[in-house]
N, C-alpha and C positions, 0 to 999 in steps of 0.2 A: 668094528666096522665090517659090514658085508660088502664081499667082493661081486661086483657083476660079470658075469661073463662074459666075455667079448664079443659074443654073440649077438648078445643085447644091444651093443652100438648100434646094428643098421635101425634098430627103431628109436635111438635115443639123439642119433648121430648125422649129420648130414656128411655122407662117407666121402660124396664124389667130391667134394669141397676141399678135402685133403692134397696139400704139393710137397709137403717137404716131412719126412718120416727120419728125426731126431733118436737115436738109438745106441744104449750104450753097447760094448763090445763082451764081454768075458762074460760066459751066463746066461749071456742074450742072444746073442751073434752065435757064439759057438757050440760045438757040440761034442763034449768031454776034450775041451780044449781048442779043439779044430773045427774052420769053413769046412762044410760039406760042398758038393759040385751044388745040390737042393739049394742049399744058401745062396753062392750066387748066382744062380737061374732066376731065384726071386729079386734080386737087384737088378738084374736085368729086366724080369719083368714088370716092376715096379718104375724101373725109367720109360719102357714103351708104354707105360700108363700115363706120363707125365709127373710122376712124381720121384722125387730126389732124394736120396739116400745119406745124411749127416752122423757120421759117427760123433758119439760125445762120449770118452774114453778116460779111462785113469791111466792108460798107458799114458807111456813119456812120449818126449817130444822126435827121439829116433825113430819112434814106433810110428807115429801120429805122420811123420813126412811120408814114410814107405808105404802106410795103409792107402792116404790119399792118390798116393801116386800109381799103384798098382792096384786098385780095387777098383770095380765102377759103380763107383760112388762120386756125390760132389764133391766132398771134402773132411776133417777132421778136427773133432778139435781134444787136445791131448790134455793130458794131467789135471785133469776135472776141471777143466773150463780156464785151465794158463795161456794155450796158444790154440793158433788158429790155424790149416794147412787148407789152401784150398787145390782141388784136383788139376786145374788149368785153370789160370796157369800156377806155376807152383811157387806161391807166395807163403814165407810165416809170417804172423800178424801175432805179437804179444797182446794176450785181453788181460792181464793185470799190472797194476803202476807199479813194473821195476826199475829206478832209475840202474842200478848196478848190481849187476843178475851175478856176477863172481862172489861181491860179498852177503848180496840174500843165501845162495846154496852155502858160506863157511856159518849164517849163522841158523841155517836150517842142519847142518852137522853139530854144532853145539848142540842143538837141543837134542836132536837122535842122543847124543853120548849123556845126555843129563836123563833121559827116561831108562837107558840101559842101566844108571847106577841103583834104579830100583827094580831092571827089569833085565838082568844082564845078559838073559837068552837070545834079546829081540835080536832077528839077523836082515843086516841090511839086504834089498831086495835087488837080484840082479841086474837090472835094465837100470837102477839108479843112475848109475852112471852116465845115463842118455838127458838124463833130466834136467830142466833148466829150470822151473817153477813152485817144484815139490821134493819133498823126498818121502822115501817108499821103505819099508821094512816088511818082512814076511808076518801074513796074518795067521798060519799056518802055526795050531800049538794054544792059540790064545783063547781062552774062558769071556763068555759075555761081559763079565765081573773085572774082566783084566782091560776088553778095549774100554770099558767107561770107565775104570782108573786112568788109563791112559788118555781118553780126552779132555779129564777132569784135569789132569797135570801139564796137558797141553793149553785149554781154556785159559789158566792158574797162568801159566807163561807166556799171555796173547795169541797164542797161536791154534790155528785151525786141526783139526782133526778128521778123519772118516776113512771107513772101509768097504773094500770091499770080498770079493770070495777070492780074492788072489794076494790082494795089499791092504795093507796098512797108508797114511799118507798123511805127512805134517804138511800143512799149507797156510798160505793167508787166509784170514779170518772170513774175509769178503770174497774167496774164492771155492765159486763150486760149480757144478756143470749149469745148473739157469742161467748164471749172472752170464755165461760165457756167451752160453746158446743166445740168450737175448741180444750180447754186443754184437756175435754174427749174422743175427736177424737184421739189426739195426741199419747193419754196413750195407749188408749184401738182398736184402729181403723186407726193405724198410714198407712197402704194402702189402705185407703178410698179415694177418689178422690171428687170433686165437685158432679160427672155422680151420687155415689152414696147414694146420702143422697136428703131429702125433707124437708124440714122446714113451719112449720102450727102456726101461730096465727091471731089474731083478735083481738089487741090494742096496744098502743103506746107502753108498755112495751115489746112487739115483736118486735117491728122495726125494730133493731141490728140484727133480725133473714130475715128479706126482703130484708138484703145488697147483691145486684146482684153480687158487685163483691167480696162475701166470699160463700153467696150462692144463685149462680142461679136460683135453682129449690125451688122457695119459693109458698107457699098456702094462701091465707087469706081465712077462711070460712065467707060468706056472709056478717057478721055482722061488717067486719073491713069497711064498706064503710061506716059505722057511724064517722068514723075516717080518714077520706080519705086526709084531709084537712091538717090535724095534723102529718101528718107522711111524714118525708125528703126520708125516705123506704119506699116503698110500694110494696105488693108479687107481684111477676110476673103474680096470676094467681088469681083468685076468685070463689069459688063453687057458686053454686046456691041456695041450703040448708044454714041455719044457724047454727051457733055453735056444738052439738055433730051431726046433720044430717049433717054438712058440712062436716064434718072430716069422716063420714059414705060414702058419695060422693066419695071422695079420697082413702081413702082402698078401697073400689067395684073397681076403674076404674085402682090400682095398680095390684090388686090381677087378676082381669081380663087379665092386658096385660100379666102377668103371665103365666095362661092358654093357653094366643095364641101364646105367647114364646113355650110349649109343644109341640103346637100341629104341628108346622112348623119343 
């Protein structure tokens, strides 16, 4: 599949139509791990354009309250589409059916300890601990050959699989960032349309967010073409920038068509 440029959108795209800019975090957001000041100047300037800022994250749900609360952004939603933080006021909202979230994480620990007896390296991921929906092991070490063993034994044992460039993450089968994004669309954004939303990542745990036919207007910042091969999704569109420059790319050329909306 060829990638279009991002560039492409102002003629393919009706820009100024966009309100709410879905975007995962690590890869995306960041830049060799870290917000730049660049970074959020564009959330800033992206909210005086009128549009809203959703992170849609693998981090945990520790991660997922702090982001929301101290970023100016709307809101987050954490462990690939588990829960829901919104920025004010500061509510969690579970997006997946767990009647008893103590015994889903003992028997999300089981299975970690049953992929360790074929993979005994795996090392649980620190932020684990924070997490209520998933569990995370380091992806760091592992062969392409090794995660599709691994999801092939997760599948084998009903359970979800995907990665990303930080983690590993066992989940429910029926969980991943669309399903999540869509129930927070539903609650909070129920006359949102396709026209108005954008969605941004750069690895396989984005995928679910490059589905054309839930959203069109999808982004990958440069770096997803490391993944090109590996993804059934892939964004409609590719910045030329990587990771937080790419997603810097995309605010400029929104908030711009903004502007020329104005001035006409």
């Amino acid at each position: 599949m060829r990638f279009a440029p991002l560039a492409q959108a102002f003629s393919d795209v009706d820009l100024t139509s966009v309100r709410l800019v879905a975007t995962d975090m690590d890869g995306t957001l960041t830049t060799e791990g870290k917000f730049t000041p660049a970074l959020l100047q564009a959330f800033e300037q992206l909210t005086a354009a009128g549009i809203q800022v959703l992170l849609v994250t693998g981090r945990s749900a520790g991660w997922g309250s702090g982001l929301a609360h101290y970023l100016p952004i709307w809101g987050a939603i954490a462990e690939n589409g588990g829960l829901f933080y919104a920025g004010e006021p500061r509510v969690e909202t579970l997006l997946v059916p767990l009647v008893d979230t103590a015994q889903h994480r003992q028997r999300l620990a089981e299975m970690f300890q049953h992929l360790q007896t074929t993979f005994p390296n795996l090392r649980e991921s620190d932020d684990n601990r924070f997490r209520v929906t998933d569990w995370t092991f380091d992806v760091q070490g592992l062969a392409i050959a090794e995660l599709e063993q691994l999801e092939r034994l997760c599948q084998s044992a009903s359970w979800g699989f995907t990665y990303s460039t930080v983690q590993c993450h066992l989940k429910l089968r029926s969980q991943d960032k669309a399903a999540g994004l869509l129930d927070v669309l539903q609650q909070h954004f129920p006359d949102y349309t396709a026209a108005h939303i954008v969605t941004v990542g750069d690895s396989p745990n984005d995928e679910s967010l490059f589905d054309a036919k839930r959203f069109p207007f999808s982004v990958g910042v440069a770096n997803v073409l490391d993944y090109r091969d590996r993804l059934a999704h892939q964004p409609a569109y590719v910045t030329n920038a990587a990771a937080g420059e790419g997603f810097r790319e995309l605010a400029q050329l929104l908030c711009r068509a903004g502007k020329r909306e104005k001035l006409t």
